[in-house]
Phi, psi and omega in degrees: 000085179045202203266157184255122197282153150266342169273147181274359190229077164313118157273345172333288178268328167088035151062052167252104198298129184316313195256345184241030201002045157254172192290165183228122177301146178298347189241067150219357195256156189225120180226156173281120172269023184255281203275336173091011194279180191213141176214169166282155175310320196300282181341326181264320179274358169302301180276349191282334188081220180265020186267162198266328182276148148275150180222149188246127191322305218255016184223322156090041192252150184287141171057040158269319185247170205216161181304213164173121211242128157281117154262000000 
């Protein structure tokens, strides 16, 4: 699922999702890394539909998003 973040927090958005506006747990996010919006999983296979790719809603470019995992 696109490339793996090391930070656990986007200051960006305050982990609010780009498609349902609620907040989002970190072992729920999904961020773009060209634009920085961030969504839940559910939210993101919700939108991918049936594609073999991720595409990110608001930059619409392929293979931008990625989890973001604590180690």
């Amino acid at each position: 699922m696109g490339i793996y973040l090391s930070a656990c927090k986007n200051k960006y958005n305050n982990n609010i999702c780009y498609i349902c506006r609620n907040s989002i747990n970190k072992d729920e996010l999904v961020t773009c890394t060209r634009c920085k919006i961030n969504l839940h999983i559910a939210c993101e296979d919700t939108y991918r539909h049936n594609r073999n790719y991720c595409m990110c809603p608001k930059c619409k470019k392929k293979g931008t998003l990625g989890g973001v995992w604590a180690y």
